[in-house]
N, C-alpha and C positions, 0 to 999 in steps of 0.2 A: 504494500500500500504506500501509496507518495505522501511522503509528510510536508505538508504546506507552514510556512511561518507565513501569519498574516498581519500585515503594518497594520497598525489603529486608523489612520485614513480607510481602509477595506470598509472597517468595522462603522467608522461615521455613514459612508457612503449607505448605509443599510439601517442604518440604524433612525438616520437622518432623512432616509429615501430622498437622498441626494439626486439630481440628475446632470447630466445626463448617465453618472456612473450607476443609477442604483442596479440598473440588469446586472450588468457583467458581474457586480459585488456580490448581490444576491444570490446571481446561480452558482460561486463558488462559497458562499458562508452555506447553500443549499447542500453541494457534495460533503462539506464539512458534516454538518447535521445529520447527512443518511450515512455517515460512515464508507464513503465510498474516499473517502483521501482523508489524513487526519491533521486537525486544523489545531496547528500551534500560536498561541498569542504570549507575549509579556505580559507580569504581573502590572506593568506601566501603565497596560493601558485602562486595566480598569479604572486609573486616579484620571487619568489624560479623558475618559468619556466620562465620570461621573461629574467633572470640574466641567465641562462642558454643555451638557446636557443641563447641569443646575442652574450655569447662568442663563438659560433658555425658556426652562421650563417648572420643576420644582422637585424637592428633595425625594416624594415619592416615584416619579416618574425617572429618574437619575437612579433611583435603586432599581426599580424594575427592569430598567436597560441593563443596567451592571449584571442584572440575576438572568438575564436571557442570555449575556455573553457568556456567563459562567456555564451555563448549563451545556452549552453546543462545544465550547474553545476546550483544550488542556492549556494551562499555566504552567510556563518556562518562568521557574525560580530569579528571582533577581540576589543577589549575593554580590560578596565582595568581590571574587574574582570578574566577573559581568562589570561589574561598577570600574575595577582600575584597569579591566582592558578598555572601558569605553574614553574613562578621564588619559592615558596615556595615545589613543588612538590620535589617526591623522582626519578622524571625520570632522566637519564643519559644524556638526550639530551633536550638541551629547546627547537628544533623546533617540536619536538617528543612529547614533553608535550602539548605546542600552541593545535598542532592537536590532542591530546586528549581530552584537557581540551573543544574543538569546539567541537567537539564529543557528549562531555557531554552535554554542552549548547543546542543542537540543537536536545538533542533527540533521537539522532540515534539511529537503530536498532541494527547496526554495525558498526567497523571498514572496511574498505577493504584496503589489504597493503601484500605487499611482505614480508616487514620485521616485523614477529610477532614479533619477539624475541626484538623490539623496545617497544613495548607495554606489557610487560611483568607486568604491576601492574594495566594495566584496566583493569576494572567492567565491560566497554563493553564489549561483547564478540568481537574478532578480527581473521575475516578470511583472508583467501589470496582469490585470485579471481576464483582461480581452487577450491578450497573450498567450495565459496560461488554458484558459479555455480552448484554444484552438489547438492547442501542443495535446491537453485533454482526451478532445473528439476525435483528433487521428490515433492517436494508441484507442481509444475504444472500439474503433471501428477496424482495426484489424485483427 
């Protein structure tokens, strides 16, 4: 089974029913959900969408989301080792790094993220979801 790491942008676009991203997000948090690939997130991002979500909406509606992610994602540990590969890396953004450096840790197959050009110095490979979706549908259909 392919283990997907998924950026918290994925998670907005779906959660937000962003458009024009919400298809493509949705039908890969959907394969997550049915167990057809398994869908890795940071402990990050749970604080990254409930800090979010509450300046939008309100504290119950912010846990509810947090508990829908919880239930579908597995949670990549954040720790010290995660934290000083992020703070000594060459990325332009520490929360960019966090979720690479979880990435690493956990194995992934891949990245999934809107924003490649954030990941511009991982060894994972890093698709977007329209990307990843098409790499997808041809291993299924053979």
């Amino acid at each position: 089974m392919r283990t997907l790491f998924i950026d918290t942008n994925v998670l907005y676009d779906v959660l937000g029913k962003r458009e024009p991203f919400y298809d493509s997000s949705n039908t890969v948090w959907s394969l997550c959900e049915k167990g057809k690939v398994k869908g890795l997130i940071s402990v990050i991002s749970f604080n990254n969408i409930y800090y979010v979500t509450r300046r939008f909406t309100n504290r119950i509606d912010a846990k509810k989301k947090i508990s829908i992610v919880r239930d579908v994602f597995t949670m990549v540990a954040l720790d010290e080792q995660v934290i000083n590969q992020a703070i000594d890396s060459d990325f332009a953004d520490f929360e960019d790094a966090i979720q690479y450096f979880s990435a690493v840790r956990s194995d992934a197959d891949c990245i999934i993220t809107r924003n490649k050009k954030d990941f511009k110095l991982s060894d994972v490979p890093v698709l977007s979801p329209d990307e990843f979706l098409s790499i997808y549908q041809q291993e299924s259909a053979q």
